[in-house]
C-alpha positions in Angstrom: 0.0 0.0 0.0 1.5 3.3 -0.6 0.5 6.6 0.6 0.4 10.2 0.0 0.1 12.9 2.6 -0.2 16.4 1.8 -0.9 18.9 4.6 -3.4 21.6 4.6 -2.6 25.0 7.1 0.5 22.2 8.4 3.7 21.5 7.6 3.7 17.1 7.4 6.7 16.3 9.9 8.5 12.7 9.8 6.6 12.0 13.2 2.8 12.8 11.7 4.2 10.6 8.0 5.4 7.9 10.1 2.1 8.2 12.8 0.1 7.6 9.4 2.2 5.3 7.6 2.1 2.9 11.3 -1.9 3.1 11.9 -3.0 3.0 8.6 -0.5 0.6 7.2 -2.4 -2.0 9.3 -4.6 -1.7 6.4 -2.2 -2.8 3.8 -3.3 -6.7 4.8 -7.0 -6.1 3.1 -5.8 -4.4 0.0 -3.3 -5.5 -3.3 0.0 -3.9 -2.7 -0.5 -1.0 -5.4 -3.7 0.5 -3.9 -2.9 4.1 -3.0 -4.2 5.8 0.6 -4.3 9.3 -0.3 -3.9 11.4 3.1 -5.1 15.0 3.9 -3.9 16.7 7.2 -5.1 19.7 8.2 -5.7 22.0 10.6 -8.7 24.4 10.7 -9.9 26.8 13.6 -7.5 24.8 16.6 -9.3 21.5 15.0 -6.9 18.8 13.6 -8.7 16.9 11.2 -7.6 14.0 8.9 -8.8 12.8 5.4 -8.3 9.6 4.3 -9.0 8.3 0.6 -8.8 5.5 -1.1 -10.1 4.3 -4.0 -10.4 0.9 -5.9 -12.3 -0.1 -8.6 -15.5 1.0 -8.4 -15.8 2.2 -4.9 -14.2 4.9 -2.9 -13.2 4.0 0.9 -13.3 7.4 2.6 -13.0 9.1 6.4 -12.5 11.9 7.7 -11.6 12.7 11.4 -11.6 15.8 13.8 -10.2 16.2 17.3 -8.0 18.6 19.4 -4.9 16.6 18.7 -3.9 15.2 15.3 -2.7 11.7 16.7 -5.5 11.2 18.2 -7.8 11.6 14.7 -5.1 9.6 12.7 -6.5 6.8 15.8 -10.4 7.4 15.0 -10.4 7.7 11.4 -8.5 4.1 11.2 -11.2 2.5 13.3 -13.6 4.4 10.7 -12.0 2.4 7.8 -12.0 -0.8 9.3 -15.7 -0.3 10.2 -16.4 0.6 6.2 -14.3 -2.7 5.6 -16.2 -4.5 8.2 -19.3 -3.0 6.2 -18.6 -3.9 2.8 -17.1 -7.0 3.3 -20.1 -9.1 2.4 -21.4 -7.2 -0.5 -17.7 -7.5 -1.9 -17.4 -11.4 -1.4 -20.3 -11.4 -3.4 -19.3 -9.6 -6.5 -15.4 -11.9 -5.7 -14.1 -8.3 -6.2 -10.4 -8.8 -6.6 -9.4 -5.3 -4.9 -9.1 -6.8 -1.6 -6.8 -9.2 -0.6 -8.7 -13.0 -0.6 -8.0 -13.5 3.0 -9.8 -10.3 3.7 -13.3 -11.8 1.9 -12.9 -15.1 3.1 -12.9 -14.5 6.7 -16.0 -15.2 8.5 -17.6 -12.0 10.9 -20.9 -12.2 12.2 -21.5 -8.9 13.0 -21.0 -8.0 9.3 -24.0 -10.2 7.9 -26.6 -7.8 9.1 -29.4 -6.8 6.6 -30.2 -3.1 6.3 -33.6 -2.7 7.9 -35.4 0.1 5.6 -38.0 1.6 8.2 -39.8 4.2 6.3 -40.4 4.8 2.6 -41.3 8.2 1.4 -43.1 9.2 -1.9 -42.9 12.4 -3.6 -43.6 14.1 -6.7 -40.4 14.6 -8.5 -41.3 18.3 -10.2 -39.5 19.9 -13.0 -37.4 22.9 -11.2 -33.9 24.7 -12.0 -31.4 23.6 -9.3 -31.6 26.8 -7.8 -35.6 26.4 -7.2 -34.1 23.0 -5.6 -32.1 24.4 -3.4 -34.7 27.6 -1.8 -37.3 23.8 -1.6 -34.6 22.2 0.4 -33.7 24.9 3.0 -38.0 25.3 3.1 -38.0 21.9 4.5 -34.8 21.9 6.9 -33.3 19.0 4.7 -29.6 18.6 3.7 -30.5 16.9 0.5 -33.6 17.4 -2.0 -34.4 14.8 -5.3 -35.8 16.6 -8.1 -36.4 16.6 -12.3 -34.0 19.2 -13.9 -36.5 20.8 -15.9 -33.6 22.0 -18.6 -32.3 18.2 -18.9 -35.6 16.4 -17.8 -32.6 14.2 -15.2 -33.6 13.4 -12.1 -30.9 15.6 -10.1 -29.8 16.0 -6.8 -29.1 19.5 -4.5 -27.1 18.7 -1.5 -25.8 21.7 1.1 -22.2 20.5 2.2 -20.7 21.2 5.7 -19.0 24.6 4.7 -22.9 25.5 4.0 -21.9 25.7 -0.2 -24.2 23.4 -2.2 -23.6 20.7 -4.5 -25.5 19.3 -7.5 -25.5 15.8 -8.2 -26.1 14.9 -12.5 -26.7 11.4 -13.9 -23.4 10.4 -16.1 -24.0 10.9 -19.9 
């Protein structure tokens, strides 16, 4: 597994590279060698927060930490991966995806073979709005994200509002 850190409002010392490169190269025994971890430090308003990225083929694993003290996210957002990995485990051993090391797939976890449990099902009319009507709709109704019909595509689209309060727009690939 390799890894890239880059540092955001920090300068990346030996002791925060190695710090990464020891807790999250645990990891490298449920991935092929050549899958890249890319690595975001950063600190923002006394917070030191930690990014962690990596994709494979057709999935992104991704966490993101926050605390007072940067060693101590680099700690949480490591037990946030192997959670995801915990997560996904099953619906990867179904598709045999070959991402993952085979001893990874094959091992047997309980706790993992939970179904989701779907407790409520909403239905809406999807109206034809611009984005920007999507997005007034969605603060209206105290949401975070709002499904609607693009009425200049005729797509069903998503609005989103992301934690720095911007907003995000989600198209169908053409």
């Amino acid at each position: 597994m390799r890894f890239v850190i880059n540092g955001k409002n920090l300068t990346v010392t030996e002791g925060l590279k190695s710090a990464v490169e020891n807790k999250l190269g645990k990891l490298e025994k449920f991935f092929n060698p050549d899958t890249t971890a890319y690595v975001m430090l950063s600190v923002q308003k006394q917070r030191q927060k930690i990014e962690v990225t990596i994709p494979i083929k057709g999935h992104t694993i991704r966490a993101e930490q926050a605390s007072d003290d940067m060693y101590v996210s680099i700690d949480l957002v490591e037990e946030i991966i192997v959670r995801q990995l915990r997560k996904y485990k099953t619906k990867l051993a179904r598709h045999n995806r070959q991402d993952f090391q085979p001893e990874f797939i094959e091992e047997e976890d309980s706790a993992v073979d939970e179904e989701v449990n779907i407790i409520k099902v909403k239905k809406f009319a999807v109206k034809p709005m611009t984005p920007e009507e999507a997005c007034v709709e969605m603060e209206l109704l105290g949401h975070t994200f709002f499904v609607f019909r693009n009425g200049a595509t005729d797509e069903v689209n998503v609005v989103y509002k992301r934690k720095d309060n911007a907003y995000g727009l989600i198209e169908p690939e053409e």
